[in-house]
C-alpha positions as CSV (number, residue, x, y, z in Angstrom):
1,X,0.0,0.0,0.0
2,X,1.1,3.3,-0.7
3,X,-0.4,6.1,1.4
4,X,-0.1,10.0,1.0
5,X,0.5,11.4,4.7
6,X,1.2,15.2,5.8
7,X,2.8,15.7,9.1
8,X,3.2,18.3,11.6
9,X,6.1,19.4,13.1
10,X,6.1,22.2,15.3
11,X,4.5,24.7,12.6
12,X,5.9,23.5,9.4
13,X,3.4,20.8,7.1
14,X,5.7,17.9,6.0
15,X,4.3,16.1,3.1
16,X,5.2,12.0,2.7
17,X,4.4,9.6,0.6
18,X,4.8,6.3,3.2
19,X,4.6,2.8,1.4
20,X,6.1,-0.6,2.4
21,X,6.7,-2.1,5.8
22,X,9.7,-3.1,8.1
23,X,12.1,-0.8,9.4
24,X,12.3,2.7,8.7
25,X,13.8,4.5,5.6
26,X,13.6,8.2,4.8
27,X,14.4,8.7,1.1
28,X,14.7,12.4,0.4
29,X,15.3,13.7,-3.4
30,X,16.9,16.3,-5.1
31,X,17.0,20.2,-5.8
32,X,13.7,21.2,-8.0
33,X,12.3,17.9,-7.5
34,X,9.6,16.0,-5.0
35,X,8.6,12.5,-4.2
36,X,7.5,11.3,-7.6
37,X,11.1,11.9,-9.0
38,X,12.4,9.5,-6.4
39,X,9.9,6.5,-6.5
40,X,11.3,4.2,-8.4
41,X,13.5,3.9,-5.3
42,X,10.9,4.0,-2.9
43,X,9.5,1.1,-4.8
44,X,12.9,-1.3,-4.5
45,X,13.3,0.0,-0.7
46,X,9.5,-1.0,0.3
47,X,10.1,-4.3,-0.4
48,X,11.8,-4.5,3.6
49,X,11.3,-1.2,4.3
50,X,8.5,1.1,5.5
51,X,9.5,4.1,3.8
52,X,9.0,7.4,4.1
53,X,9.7,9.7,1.0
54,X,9.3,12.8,1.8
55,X,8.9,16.6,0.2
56,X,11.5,18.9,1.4
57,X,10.3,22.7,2.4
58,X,9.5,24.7,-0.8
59,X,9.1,20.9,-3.0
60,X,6.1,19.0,-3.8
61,X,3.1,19.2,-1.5
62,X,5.2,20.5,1.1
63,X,4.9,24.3,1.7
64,X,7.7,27.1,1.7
65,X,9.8,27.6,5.0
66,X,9.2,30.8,6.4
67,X,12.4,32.0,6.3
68,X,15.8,31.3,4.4
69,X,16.8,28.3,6.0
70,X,20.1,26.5,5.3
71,X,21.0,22.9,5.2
72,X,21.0,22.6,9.0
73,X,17.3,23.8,9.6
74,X,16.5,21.0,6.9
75,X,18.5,18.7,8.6
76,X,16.7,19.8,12.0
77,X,13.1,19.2,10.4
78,X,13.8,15.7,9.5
79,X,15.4,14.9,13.1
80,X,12.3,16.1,14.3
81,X,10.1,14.1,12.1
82,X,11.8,10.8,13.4
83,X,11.6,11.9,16.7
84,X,8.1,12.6,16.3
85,X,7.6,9.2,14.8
86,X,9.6,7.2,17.0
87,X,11.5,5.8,13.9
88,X,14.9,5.0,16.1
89,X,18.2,4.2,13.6
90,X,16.4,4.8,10.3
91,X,18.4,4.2,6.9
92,X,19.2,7.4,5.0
93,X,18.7,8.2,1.7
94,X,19.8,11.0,-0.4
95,X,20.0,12.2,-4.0
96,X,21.7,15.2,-4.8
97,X,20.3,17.7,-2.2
98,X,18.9,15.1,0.2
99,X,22.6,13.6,0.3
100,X,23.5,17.0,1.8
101,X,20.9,15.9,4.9
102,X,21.7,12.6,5.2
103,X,25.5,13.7,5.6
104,X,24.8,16.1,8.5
105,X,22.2,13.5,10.2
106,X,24.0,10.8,10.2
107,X,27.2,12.6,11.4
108,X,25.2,13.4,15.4
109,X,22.9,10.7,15.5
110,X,22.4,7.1,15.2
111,X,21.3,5.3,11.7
112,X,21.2,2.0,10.6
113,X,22.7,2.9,6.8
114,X,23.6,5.7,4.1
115,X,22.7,5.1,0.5
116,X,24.0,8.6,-0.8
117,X,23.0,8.5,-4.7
118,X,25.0,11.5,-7.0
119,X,24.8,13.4,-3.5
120,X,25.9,16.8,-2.6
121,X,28.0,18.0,-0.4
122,X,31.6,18.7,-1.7
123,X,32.7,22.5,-2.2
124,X,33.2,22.3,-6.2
125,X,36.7,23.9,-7.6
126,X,36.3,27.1,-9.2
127,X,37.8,28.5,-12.1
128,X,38.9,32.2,-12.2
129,X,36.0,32.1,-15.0
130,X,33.5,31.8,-12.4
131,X,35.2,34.3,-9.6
132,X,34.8,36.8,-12.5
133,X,31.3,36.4,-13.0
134,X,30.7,36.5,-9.4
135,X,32.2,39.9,-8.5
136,X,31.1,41.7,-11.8
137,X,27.7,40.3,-10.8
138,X,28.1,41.6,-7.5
139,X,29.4,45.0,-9.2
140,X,26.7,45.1,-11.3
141,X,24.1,45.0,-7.9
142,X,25.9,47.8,-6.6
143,X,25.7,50.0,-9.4
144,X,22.2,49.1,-10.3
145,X,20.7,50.7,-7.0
146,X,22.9,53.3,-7.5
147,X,21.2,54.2,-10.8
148,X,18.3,52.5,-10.5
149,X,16.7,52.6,-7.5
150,X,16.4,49.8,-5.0
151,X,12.7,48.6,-5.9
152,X,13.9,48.8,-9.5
153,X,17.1,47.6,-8.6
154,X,15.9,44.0,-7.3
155,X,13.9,43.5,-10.2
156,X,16.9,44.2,-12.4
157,X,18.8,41.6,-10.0
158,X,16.6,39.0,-10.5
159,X,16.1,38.6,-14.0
160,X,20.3,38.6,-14.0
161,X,20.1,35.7,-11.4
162,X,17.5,34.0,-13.5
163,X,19.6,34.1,-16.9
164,X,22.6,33.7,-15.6
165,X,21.9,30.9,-13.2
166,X,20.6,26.9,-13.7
167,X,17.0,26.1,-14.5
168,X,16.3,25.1,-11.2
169,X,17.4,28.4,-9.9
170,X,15.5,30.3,-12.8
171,X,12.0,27.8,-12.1
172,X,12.6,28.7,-8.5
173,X,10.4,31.2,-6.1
174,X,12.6,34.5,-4.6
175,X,12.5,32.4,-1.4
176,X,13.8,29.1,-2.9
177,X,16.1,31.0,-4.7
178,X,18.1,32.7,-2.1
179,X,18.0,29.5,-0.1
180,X,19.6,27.5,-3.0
181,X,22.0,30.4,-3.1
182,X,22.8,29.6,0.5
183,X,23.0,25.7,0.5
184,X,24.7,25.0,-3.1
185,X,28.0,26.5,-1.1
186,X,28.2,24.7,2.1
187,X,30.9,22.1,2.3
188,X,30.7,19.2,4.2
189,X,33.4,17.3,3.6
190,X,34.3,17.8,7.0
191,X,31.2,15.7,8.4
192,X,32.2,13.0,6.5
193,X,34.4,10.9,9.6
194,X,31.6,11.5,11.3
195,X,29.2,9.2,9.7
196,X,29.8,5.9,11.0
197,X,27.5,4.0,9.4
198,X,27.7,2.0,6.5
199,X,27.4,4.2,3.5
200,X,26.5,3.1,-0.1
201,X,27.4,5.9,-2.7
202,X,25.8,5.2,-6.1
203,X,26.5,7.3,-8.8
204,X,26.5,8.1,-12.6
205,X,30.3,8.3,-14.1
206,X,29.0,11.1,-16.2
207,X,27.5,12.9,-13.6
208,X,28.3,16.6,-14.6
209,X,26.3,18.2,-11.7
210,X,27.9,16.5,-8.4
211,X,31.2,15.0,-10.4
212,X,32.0,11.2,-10.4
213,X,35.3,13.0,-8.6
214,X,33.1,14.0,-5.4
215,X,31.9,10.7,-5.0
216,X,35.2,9.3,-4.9
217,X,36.6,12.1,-2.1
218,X,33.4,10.6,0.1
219,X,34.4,7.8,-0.5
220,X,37.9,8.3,1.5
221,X,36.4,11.0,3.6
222,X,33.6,8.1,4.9
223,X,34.7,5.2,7.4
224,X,32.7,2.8,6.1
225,X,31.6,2.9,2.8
226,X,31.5,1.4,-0.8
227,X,31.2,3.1,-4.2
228,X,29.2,2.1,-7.2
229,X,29.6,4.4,-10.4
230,X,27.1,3.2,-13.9
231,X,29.1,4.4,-16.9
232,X,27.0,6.4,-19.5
233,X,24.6,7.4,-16.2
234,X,24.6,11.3,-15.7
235,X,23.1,12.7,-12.8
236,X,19.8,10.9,-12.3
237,X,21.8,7.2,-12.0
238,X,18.3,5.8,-10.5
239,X,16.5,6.7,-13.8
240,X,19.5,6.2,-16.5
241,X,20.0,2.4,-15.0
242,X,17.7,1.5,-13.3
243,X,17.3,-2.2,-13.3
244,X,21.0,-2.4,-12.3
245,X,20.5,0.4,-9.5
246,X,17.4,-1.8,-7.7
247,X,19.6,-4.3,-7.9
248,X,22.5,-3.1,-5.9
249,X,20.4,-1.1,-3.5
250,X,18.6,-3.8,-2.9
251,X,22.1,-5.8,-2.0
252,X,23.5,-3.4,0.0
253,X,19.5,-3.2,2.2
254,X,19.2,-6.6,2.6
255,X,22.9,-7.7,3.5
């Protein structure tokens, strides 16, 4: 059975879909995307899991957060949720953004397992390319209120930030906007230690969006864990393979 659910934790609506039964998993997918993207691997984990695949804040059927939260308000939502639950030593599962949660969870409290699939998390390397865009784009703010006006300004701002930045960031709200503006830059490579738990990192070798590269600095960075790269797989390895990722998730849940 799968059952659509809304929560409520302290004043924010928290939208699941819960399917399956056993012990708890909470699968959490990407930037710009909600439950459905992720069910194929609700789907494999259901069959010895009751899981919980959520919408993030500002996703899905889940509203906005009220203010611009960061990675560790997200983080604090989804503690709450299992404590609110009583789901004690859940497995973790990321893709992409969610990674970026499951990291900080599972680096101050207990979990059974990490599956981290094309996760976020490491600081990306930047070219002097990109340094130049970002402080002529900050030049360019400064001037603009200057000559334009604050009010007219902002709107001036924002269609920059849409053009310039990724469709997810041009799709986005203001709100979502400035928090993905706040999140895409935290590194957590320095959690990593932390997470004792047995990690699975799946990921696409052509992965263009969190590198095949970052996946292999987790994978040093972890204690415990294993890698698993598809070639010809971008960033969506769950979708481009996904016979042969149900497969190994499925190995790595059930061992």
């Amino acid at each position: 059975m799968i059952e659509e659910k809304d929560y409520l934790i302290g004043d924010m609506r928290l939208h699941a879909e819960v399917s399956g039964s056993g012990s708890p998993l909470i699968l959490m997918h990407g930037w710009g995307c909600d439950h459905t993207t992720v069910r194929s691997v609700a789907a494999t984990a259901a069959k010895n899991h009751k899981v919980y695949n959520i919408d993030f804040p500002g996703f899905g059927a889940s509203p906005e957060p009220a203010g611009i939260w960061g990675v560790e308000d997200y983080t604090r939502l989804i503690e709450e949720f299992t404590k609110s639950q009583g789901l004690e030593n859940p497995v973790l599962a990321g893709h992409s953004f969610g990674g970026r949660i499951a990291i900080v969870y599972a680096s101050r409290n207990p979990v059974a397992k990490v599956v981290l699939i094309d996760a976020a998390g490491i600081k990306p390397r930047r070219s002097l390319s990109y340094y130049y865009k970002v402080y002529s784009f900050k030049a360019a703010k400064v001037l603009a209120k200057v000559v334009l006006g604050k009010e007219k300004a902002q709107k001036r701002i924002d269609a920059m930030r849409a053009k310039r930045g990724s469709s997810d960031y041009a799709q986005a709200s203001p709100k979502m906007r400035a928090i993905m503006s706040k999140v895409v830059n935290e590194d957590l490579a320095p959690l990593l230690p932390s997470v004792k738990a047995p990690t699975l990192l799946i990921w696409g070798e052509n992965d263009t969006a969190t590198p095949l590269a970052d996946a292999k600095k987790m994978n040093r960075l972890l204690p415990d864990s294993g890698l698993v790269s598809f070639p010809g797989c971008g960033h969506y390895s769950f979708l481009d393979n996904p016979g042969q990722f149900a497969a190994v998730l499925s190995s790595f849940l059930n061992s």
